[in-house]
C-alpha positions in Angstrom: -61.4 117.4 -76.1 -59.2 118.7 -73.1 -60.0 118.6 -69.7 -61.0 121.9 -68.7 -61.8 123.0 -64.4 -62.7 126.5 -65.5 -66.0 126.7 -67.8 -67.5 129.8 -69.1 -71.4 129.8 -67.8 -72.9 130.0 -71.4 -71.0 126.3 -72.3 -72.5 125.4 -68.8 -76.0 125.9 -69.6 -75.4 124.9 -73.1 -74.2 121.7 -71.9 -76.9 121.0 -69.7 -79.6 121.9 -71.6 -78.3 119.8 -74.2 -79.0 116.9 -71.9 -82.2 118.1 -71.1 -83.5 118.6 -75.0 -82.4 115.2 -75.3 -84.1 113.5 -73.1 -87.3 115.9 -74.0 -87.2 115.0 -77.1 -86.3 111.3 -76.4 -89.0 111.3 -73.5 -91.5 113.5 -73.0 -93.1 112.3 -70.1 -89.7 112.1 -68.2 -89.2 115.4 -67.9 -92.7 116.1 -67.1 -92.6 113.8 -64.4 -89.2 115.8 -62.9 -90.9 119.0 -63.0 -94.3 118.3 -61.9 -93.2 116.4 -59.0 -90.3 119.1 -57.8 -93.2 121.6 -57.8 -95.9 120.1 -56.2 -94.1 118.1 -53.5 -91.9 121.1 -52.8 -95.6 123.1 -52.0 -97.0 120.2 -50.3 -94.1 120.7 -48.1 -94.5 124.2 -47.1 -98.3 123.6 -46.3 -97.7 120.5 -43.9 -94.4 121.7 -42.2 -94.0 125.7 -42.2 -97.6 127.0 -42.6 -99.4 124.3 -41.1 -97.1 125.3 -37.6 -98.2 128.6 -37.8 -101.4 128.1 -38.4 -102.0 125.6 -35.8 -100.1 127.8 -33.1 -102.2 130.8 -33.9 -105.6 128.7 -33.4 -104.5 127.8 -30.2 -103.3 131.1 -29.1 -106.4 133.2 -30.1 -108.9 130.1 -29.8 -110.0 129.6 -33.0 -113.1 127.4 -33.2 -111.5 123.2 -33.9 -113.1 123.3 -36.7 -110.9 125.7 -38.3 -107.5 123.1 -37.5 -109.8 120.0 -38.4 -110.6 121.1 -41.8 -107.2 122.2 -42.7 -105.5 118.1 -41.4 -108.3 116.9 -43.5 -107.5 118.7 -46.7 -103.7 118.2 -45.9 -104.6 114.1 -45.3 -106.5 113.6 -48.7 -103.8 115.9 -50.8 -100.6 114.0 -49.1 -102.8 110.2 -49.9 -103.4 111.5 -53.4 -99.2 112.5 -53.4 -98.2 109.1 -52.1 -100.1 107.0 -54.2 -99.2 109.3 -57.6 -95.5 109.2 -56.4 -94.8 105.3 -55.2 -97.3 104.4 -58.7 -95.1 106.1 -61.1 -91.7 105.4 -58.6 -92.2 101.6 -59.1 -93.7 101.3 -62.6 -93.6 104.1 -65.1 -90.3 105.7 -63.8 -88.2 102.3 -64.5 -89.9 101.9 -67.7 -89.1 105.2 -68.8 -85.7 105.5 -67.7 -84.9 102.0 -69.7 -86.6 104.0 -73.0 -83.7 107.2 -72.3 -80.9 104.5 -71.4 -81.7 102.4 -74.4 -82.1 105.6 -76.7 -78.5 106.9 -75.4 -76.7 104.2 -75.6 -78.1 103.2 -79.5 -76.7 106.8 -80.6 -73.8 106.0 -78.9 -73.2 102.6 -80.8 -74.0 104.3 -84.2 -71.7 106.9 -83.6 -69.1 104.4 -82.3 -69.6 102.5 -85.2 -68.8 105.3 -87.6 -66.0 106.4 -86.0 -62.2 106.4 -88.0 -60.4 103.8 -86.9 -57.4 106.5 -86.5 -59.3 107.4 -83.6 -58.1 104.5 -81.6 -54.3 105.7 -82.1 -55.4 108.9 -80.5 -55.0 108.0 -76.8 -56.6 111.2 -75.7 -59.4 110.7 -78.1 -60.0 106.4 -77.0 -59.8 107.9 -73.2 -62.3 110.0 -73.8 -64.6 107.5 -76.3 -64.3 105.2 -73.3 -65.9 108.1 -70.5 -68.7 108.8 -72.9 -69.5 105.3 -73.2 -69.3 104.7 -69.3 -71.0 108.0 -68.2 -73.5 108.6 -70.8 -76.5 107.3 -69.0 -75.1 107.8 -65.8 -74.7 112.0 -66.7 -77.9 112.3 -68.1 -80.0 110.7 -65.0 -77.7 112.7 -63.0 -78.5 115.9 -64.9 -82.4 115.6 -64.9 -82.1 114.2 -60.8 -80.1 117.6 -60.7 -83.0 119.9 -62.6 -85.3 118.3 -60.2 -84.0 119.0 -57.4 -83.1 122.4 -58.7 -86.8 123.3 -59.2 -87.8 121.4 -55.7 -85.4 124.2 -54.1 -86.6 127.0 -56.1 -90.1 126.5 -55.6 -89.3 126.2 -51.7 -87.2 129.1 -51.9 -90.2 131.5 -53.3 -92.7 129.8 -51.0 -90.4 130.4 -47.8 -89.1 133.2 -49.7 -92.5 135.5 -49.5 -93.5 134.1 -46.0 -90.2 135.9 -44.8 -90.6 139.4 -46.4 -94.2 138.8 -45.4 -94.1 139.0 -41.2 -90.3 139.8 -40.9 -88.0 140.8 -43.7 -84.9 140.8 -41.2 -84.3 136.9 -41.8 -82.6 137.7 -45.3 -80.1 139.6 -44.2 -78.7 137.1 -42.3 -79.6 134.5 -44.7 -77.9 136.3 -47.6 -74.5 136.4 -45.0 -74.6 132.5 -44.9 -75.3 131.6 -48.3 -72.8 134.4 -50.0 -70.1 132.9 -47.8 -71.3 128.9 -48.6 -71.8 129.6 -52.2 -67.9 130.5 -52.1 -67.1 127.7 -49.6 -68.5 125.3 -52.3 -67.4 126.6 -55.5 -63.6 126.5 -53.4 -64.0 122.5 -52.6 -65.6 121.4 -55.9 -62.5 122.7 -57.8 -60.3 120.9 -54.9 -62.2 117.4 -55.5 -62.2 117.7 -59.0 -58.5 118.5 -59.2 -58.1 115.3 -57.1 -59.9 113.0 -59.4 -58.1 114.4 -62.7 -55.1 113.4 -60.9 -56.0 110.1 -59.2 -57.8 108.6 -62.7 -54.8 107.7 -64.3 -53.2 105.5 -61.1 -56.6 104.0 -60.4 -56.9 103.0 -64.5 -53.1 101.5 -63.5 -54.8 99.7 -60.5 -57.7 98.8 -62.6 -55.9 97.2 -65.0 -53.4 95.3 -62.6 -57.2 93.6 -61.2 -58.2 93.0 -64.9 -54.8 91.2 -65.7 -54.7 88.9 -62.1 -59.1 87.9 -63.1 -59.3 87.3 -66.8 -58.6 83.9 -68.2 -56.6 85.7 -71.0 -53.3 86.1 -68.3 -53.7 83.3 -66.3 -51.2 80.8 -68.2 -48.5 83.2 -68.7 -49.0 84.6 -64.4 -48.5 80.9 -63.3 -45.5 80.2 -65.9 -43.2 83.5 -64.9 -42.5 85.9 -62.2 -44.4 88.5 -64.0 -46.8 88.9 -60.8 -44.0 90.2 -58.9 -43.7 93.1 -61.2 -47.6 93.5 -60.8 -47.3 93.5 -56.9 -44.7 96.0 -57.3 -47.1 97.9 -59.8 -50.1 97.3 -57.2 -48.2 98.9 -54.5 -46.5 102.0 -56.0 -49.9 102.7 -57.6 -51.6 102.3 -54.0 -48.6 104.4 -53.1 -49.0 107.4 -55.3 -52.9 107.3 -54.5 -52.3 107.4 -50.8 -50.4 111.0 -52.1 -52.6 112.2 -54.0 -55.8 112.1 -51.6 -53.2 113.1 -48.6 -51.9 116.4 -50.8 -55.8 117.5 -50.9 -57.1 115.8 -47.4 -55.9 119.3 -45.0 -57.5 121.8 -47.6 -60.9 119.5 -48.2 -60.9 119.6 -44.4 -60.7 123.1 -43.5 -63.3 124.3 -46.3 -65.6 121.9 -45.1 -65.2 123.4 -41.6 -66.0 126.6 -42.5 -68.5 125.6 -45.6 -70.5 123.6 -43.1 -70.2 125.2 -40.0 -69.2 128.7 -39.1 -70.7 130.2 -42.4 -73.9 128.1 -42.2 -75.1 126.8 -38.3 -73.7 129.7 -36.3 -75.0 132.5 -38.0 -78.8 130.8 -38.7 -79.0 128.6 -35.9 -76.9 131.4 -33.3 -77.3 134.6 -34.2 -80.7 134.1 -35.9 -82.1 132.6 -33.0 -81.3 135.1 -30.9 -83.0 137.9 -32.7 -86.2 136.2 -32.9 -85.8 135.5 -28.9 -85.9 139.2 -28.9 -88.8 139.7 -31.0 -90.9 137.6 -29.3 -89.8 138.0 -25.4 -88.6 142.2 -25.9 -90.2 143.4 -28.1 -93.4 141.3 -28.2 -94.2 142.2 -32.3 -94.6 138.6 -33.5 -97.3 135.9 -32.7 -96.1 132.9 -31.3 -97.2 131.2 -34.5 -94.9 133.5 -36.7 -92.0 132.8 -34.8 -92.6 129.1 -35.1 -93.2 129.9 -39.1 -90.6 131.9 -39.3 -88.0 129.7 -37.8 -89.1 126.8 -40.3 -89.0 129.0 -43.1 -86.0 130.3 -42.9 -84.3 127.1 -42.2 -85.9 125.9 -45.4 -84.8 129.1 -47.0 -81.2 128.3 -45.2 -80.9 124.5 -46.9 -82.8 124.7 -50.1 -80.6 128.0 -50.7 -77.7 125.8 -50.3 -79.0 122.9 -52.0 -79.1 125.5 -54.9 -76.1 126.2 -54.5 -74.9 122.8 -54.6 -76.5 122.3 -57.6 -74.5 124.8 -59.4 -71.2 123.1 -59.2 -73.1 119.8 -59.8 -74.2 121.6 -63.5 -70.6 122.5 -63.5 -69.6 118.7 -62.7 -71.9 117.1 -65.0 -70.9 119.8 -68.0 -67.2 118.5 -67.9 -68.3 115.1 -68.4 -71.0 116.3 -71.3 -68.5 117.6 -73.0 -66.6 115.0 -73.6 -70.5 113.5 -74.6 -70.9 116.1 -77.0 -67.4 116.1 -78.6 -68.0 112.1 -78.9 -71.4 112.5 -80.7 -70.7 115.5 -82.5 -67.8 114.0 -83.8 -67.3 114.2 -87.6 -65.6 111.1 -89.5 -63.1 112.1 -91.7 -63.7 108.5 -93.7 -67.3 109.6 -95.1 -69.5 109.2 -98.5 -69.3 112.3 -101.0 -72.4 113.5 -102.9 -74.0 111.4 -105.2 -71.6 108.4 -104.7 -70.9 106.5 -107.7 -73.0 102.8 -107.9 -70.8 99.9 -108.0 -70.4 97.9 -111.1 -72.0 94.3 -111.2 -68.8 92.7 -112.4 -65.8 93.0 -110.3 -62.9 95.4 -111.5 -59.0 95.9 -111.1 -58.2 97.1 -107.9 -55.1 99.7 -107.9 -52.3 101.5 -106.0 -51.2 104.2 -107.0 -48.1 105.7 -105.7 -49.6 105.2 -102.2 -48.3 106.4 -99.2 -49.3 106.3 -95.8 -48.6 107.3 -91.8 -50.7 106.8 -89.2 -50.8 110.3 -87.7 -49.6 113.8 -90.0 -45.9 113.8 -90.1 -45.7 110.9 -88.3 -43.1 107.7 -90.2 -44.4 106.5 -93.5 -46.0 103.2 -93.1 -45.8 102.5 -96.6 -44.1 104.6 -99.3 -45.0 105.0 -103.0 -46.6 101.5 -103.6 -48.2 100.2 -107.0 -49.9 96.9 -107.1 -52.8 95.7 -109.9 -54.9 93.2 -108.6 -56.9 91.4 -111.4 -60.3 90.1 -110.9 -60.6 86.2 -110.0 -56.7 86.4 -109.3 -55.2 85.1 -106.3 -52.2 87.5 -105.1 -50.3 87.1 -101.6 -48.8 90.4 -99.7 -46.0 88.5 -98.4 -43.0 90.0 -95.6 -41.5 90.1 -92.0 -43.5 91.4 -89.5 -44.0 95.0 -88.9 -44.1 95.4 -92.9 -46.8 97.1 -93.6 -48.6 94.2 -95.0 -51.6 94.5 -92.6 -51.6 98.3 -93.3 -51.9 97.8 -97.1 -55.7 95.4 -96.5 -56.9 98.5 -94.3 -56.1 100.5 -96.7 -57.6 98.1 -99.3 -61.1 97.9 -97.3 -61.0 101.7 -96.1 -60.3 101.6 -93.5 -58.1 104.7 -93.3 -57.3 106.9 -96.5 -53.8 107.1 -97.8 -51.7 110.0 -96.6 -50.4 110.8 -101.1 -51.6 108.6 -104.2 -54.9 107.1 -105.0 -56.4 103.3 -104.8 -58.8 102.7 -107.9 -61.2 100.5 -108.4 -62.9 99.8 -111.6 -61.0 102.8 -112.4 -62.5 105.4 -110.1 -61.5 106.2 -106.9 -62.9 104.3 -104.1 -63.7 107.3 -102.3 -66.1 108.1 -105.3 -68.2 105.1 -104.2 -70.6 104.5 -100.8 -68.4 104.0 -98.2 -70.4 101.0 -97.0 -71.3 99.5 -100.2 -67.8 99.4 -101.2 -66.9 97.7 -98.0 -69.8 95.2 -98.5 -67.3 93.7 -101.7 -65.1 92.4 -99.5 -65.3 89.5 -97.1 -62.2 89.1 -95.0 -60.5 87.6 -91.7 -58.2 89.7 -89.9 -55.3 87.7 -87.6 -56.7 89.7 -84.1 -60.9 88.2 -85.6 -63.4 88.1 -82.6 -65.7 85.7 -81.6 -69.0 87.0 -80.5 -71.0 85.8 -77.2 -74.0 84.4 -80.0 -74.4 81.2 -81.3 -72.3 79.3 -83.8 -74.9 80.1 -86.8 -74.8 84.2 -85.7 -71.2 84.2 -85.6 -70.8 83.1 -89.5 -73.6 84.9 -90.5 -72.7 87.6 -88.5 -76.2 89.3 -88.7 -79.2 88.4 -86.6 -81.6 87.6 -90.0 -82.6 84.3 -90.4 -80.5 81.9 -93.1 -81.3 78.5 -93.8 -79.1 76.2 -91.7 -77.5 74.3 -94.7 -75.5 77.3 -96.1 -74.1 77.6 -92.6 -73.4 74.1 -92.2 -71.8 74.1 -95.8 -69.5 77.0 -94.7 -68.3 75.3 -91.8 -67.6 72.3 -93.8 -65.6 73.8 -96.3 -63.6 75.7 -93.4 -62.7 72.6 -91.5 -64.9 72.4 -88.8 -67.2 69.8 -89.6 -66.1 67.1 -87.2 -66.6 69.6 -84.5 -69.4 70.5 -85.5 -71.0 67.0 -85.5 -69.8 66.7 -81.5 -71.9 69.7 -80.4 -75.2 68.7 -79.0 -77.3 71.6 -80.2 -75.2 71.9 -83.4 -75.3 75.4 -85.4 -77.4 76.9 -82.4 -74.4 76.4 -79.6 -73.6 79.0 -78.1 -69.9 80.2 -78.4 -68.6 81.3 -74.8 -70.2 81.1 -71.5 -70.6 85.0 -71.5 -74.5 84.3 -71.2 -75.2 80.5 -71.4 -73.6 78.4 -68.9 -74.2 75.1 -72.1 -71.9 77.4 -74.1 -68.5 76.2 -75.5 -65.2 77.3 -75.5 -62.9 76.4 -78.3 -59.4 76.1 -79.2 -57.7 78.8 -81.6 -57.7 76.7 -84.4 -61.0 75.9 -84.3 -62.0 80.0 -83.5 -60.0 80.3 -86.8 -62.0 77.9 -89.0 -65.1 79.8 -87.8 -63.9 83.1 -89.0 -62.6 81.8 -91.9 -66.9 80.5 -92.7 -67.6 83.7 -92.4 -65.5 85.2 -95.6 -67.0 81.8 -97.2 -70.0 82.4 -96.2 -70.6 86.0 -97.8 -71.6 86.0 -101.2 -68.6 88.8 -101.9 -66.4 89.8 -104.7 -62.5 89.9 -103.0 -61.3 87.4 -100.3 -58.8 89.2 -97.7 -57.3 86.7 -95.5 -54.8 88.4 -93.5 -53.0 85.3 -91.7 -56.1 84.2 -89.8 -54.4 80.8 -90.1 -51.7 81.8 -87.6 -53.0 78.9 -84.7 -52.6 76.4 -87.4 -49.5 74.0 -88.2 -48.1 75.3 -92.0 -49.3 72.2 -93.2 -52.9 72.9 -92.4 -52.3 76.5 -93.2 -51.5 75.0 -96.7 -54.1 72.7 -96.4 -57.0 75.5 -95.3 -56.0 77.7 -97.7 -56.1 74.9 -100.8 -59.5 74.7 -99.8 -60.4 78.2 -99.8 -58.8 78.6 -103.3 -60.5 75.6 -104.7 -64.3 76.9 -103.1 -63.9 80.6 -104.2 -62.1 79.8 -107.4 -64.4 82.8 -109.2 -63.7 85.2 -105.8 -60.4 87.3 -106.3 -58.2 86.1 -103.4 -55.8 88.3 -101.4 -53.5 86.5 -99.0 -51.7 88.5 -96.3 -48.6 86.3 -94.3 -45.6 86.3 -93.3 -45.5 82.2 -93.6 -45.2 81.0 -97.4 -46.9 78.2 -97.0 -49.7 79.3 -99.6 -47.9 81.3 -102.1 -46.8 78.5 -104.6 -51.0 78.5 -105.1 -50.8 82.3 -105.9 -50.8 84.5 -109.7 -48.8 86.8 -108.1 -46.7 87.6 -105.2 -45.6 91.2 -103.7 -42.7 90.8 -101.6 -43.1 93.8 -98.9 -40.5 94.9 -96.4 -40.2 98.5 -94.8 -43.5 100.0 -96.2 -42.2 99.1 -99.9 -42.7 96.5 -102.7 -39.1 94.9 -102.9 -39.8 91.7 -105.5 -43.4 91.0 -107.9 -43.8 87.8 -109.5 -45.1 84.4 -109.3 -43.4 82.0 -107.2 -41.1 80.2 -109.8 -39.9 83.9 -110.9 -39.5 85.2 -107.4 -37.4 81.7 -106.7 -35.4 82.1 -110.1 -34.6 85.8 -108.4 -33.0 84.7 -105.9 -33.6 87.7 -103.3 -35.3 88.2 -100.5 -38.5 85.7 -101.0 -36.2 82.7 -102.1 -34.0 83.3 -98.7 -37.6 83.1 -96.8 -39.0 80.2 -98.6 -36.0 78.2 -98.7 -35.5 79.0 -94.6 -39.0 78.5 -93.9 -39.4 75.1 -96.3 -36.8 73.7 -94.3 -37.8 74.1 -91.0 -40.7 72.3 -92.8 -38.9 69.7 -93.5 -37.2 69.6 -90.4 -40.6 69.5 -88.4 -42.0 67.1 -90.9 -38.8 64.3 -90.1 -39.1 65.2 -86.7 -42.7 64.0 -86.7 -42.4 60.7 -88.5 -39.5 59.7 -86.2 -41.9 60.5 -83.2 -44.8 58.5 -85.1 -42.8 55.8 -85.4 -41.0 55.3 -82.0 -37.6 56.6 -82.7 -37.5 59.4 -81.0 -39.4 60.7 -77.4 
């Protein structure tokens, strides 16, 4: 998906005709609508303002009876009511309803393809840069494509209409017509490229700017802005960024100038509105081989010939403009997932199975580091195993990995001993219920965001997965209960809430689902260890029959677990319970036994403080 200036004219008109399919197919009647409207308004024009002039000049200069003038307003009057109400009817009403059915349309294949996308495609900058343009031109692009076809037609149609009245009383007009238009077509096609150059280069500083407003707006930065001197940095950022913009536009400010001189000016005004005028001075006054009515026509239609001929050419370089931005469109929705089912997937088994590693590897991008390197792990159904390391590990890797997230670089993950790329995709994911540590709370209410669908469920399994997750005290404060709404996004009654208590919500979601493996990859990380330990009892005791996968770097939990995999650098150092891995003595006694006593350290700090000892 590179950025390309220069386009061949076949992926131009591929580009935007795919646009205008679309929104064919999509809605009929809006593209009906653009065409209909470009053609008659374009003739409605030439018979009120180029032949209408002629017409009523000749009457007047070979006295024509009034009848012949009156007839002709009155036709005019009824066609332009009829084209005024049609036009401010379908402007106010149909138009907005139609353009919400394309928008909506666009955007949901958008979202579905978004939705399927590999999550490797967020590590592709290029690829996220471009994901993010789709999803902010989209609709933008295609109204701007159909306003363009519009107005392409409108000029055509005028251009043959003016077009024939030309050749028909005085054929000389072209020439100098086709001398203005050769040399503003050029003109054009010269500053398009300029201004498109410019942008390209000024989009990454203004995403730098962007982002310095984001960071000084959103609650997310205010703590740590007020609490350092990282705002001087910013300013700093701010102004270099201004800087480099202030370059940019002043590199391509003499060119843009000049072309638009010339564009606008010399090749267009002096040679229609100059020269032009001139010669028909001397075929009237010299030569005396036009009417006064066909100079009056002919000066109209050839300045409608002069800016609907340039309005076509404008509209070249916009197809060109809007076909870079399609692209990128097209390469988004045409986009293949690499993660997808194979042919008659496999069903999934009613009981839960062993879930394996097999010599797995993995990197995030081909010949990139190994994440992880030749790892084996069993996990038993109804077990409860912890993935236990330092950060950066690879213990987050290994549950994406787990889920499907991404597919392993060498080796195989089984499950119920078949590959898990045998099974539906989707299905398979549908076994596990899990919290990640970076969960999101929605802008819903309380009951959407544990049920995390929009179908109706009876308020008591919600409330009982809240309970079992800790939250029912806060619960019992909120005024509108399971139907609060979480954030003030849309609802100014809404509720924030502290990260512990975002936690316990996610956490009633995995407890919530009705699914066969657990995969809590430290979503307790706001909590104190001793309600991490605490949390975590609770989730062991209320999916005792679920198979349990705990991913931390805190070992709060693991003394609960069958089995413990001690990772470090992408590999499995120590396996065992937590009395074997202690009788060991390696890596995962050190990190208990220097975690447990900062513990204990906390815990004597805390009762000193409790009782008065200590400030």
């Amino acid at each position: 998906m590179q950025k390309k200036s220069n386009q061949s004219i076949k992926s131009v008109i591929s580009n935007n005709w795919f646009i205008f399919s679309y929104v064919y197919k999509t809605v009929p009647l809006y593209t009906f609508k653009i065409i209909f409207f470009a053609v008659f308004f374009a003739m409605l024009n030439f018979f009120e303002f180029t032949y209408m002039i002629m017409y009523m000049t000749d009457c007047i200069q070979y006295h024509k009876p009034f009848s012949y003038p009156l007839t002709y307003i009155v036709l005019l009057f009824i066609t332009l009511c009829f084209w005024l109400w049609l036009s401010s009817s379908f402007a106010e009403n149909w138009m907005k309803v139609l353009t919400i059915k394309l928008n909506k349309a666009m955007q949901l294949d958008i979202y579905s393809k978004a939705v399927s996308m590999d999550l490797e495609c967020y590590d592709d900058p290029q690829f996220y840069n471009d994901f993010v343009w789709a999803m902010s031109e989209s609709t933008k692009r295609t109204e701007e494509v159909m306003k363009t076809i519009g107005s392409l037609i409108d000029s055509i149609t005028r251009i043959i209409s003016a077009g024939v009245f030309v050749i028909f009383f005085d054929k000389m007009g072209l020439i100098f017509l086709a001398i203005s238009v050769v040399l503003s077509f050029a003109g054009n096609i010269t500053l398009n490229k300029l201004r498109y150059k410019m942008n390209i280069e000024s989009r990454p500083i203004s995403r730098k700017r962007d982002y310095i407003n984001r960071v000084f707006y959103l609650n997310d930065y205010t703590k740590e802005i007020r609490l350092s001197n990282i705002k001087e940095k910013l300013y700093k950022e701010f102004d270099k960024s201004n800087a480099e913009l202030e370059e940019v536009i002043n590199r391509y400010s003499i060119k843009l100038t000049i072309f638009t001189f010339l564009q606008k000016y010399v090749y267009s005004y002096f040679l229609i509105n100059g020269l032009y005028v001139l010669y028909l001075l001397y075929k009237v006054v010299v030569v005396s081989t036009l009417s006064y009515g066909a100079i009056f026509g002919l000066l109209r239609a050839i300045w409608t010939l002069q800016r609907n001929l340039g309005d076509f050419t404008d509209a070249i370089p916009k197809f060109q403009e809007n076909s870079l931005y399609i692209e990128k469109i097209k390469c988004f929705l045409n986009y293949e997932p690499k993660i997808k089912n194979v042919k008659n997937p496999l069903p999934l088994q009613g009981e839960t199975g062993i879930l394996e590693f097999k010599n797995v590897s993995f990197s995030y991008q081909k010949g990139g580091s190994t994440v992880l390197n030749k790892i084996n792990l069993s996990v038993k159904p109804g077990s409860k195993i912890a993935i236990v390391g330092p950060n950066g590990a690879g213990k987050s890797t290994l549950t994406k990995l787990i889920m499907r997230l991404y597919d392993v670089s060498e080796g195989e993950i089984l499950y119920g001993g078949k590959n898990i790329k045998e099974y539906d995709t989707e299905a398979y994911r549908g076994i596990f219920g899990s919290v990640f540590q970076d969960y999101q709370l929605f802008a819903a209410s309380l009951s959407e965001n544990v049920a995390m669908s929009s179908e109706v469920v009876r308020e008591e399994q919600i409330k009982d997965a809240l309970e079992k997750a800790g939250f029912a005290d806060k619960l019992s404060l909120l005024k509108n209960g399971t139907e609060t709404s979480l954030t003030r996004e849309f609802d100014e009654n809404g509720i924030g809430l502290s990260g512990g208590e975002s936690q316990k919500i996610a956490i009633a979601r995995v407890l919530f689902k009705n699914s066969k493996f657990i995969v809590l990859d430290e979503p307790s990380s706001a909590l104190d260890p001793i309600s991490e330990y605490h949390l975590n009892e609770t989730i062991t005791k209320v999916a005792k029959d679920k198979t349990i996968i705990f991913i931390s770097h805190r070992l709060s939990t693991t003394r609960m677990c069958d089995e413990i995999y001690m990772v470090e650098n992408g590999e499995i150092l120590e396996l065992g319970s937590h009395e074997e891995l202690m009788a060991q003595d390696g890596k995962y006694a050190y990190m208990f036994n220097l975690q447990a006593e900062k513990y204990r350290t906390a815990a004597k700090i805390s009762v000193l403080v409790e009782g008065g000892l200590v400030k």
